[in-house]
C-alpha positions as CSV (number, residue, x, y, z in Angstrom):
1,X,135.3,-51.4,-30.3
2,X,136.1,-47.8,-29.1
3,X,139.9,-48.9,-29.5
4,X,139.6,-49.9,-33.2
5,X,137.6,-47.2,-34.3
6,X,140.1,-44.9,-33.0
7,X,143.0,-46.8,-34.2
8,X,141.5,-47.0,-37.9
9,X,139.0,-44.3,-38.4
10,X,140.5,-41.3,-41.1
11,X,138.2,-39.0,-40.3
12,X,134.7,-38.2,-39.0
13,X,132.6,-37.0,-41.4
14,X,129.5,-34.4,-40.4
15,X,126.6,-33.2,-43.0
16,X,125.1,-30.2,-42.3
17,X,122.0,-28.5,-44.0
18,X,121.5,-24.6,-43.8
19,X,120.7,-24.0,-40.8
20,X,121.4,-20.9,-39.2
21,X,125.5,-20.6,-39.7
22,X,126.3,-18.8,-35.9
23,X,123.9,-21.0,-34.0
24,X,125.1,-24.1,-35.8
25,X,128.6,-23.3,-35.5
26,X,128.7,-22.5,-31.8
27,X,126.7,-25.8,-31.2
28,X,129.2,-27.9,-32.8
29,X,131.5,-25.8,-30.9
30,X,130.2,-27.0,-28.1
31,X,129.9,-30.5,-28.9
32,X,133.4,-30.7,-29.7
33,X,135.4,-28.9,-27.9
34,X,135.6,-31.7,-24.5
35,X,136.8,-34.0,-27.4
36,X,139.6,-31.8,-28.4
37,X,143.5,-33.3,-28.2
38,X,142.1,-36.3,-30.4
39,X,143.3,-37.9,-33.2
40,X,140.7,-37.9,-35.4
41,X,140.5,-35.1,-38.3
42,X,136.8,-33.6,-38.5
43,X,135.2,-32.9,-41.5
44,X,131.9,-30.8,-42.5
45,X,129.8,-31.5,-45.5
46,X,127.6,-28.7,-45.9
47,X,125.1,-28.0,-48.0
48,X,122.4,-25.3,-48.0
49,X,119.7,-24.6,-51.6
50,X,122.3,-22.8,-53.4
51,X,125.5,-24.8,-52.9
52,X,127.8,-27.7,-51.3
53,X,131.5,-28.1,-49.6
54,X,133.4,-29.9,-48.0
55,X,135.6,-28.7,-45.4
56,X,138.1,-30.0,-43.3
57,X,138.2,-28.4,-39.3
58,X,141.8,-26.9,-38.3
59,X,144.2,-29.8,-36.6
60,X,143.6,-28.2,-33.1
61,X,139.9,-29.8,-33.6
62,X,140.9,-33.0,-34.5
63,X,138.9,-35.4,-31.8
64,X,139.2,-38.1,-30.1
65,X,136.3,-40.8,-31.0
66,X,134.6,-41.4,-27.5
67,X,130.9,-43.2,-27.6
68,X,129.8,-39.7,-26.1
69,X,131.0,-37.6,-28.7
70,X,129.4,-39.7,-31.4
71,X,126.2,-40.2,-29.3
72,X,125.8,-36.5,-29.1
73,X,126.8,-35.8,-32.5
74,X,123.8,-38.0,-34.0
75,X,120.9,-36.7,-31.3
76,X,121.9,-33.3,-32.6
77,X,122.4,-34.0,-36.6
78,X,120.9,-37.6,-36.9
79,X,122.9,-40.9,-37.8
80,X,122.4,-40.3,-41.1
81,X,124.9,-37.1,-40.9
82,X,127.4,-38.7,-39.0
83,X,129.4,-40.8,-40.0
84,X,132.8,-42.5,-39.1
85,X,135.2,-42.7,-42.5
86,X,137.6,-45.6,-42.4
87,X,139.0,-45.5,-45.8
């Protein structure tokens, strides 16, 4: 399964709320960065009272799609804001 998703997956997609902006970016920092060297393009739906975007990370933080990553990902931000886009 890890092989397909890797193979097929066009990006991973994370929402984010508005939380605080330094502590939430150096957690996802953190998150990230062992995954680095990947494949797979990152990108961050945010969204806070006043307004949404959608951003795509730099290619140096492209990831590569391990069980661990996504595990992580979703016990920090919940399954419902992350998600694996195939097409």
């Amino acid at each position: 399964l890890g092989e397909a998703r890797a193979r097929f997956a066009k990006s991973l997609r994370l929402s984010l709320n508005g939380g605080s902006r330094a502590e939430t970016a150096a957690r996802l920092r953190d998150l990230l960065a062992p995954y680095r060297s990947g494949g797979c393009p990152v990108r961050l739906a945010y969204r806070n009272g006043d307004a949404e975007a959608e951003l795509a990370l730099p290619d140096d933080w492209r990831v590569r799609l391990d069980d661990a990553l996504l595990d992580s990902l979703t016990g920090w931000l919940s399954a419902d804001n992350v998600r694996v886009v195939y097409s």
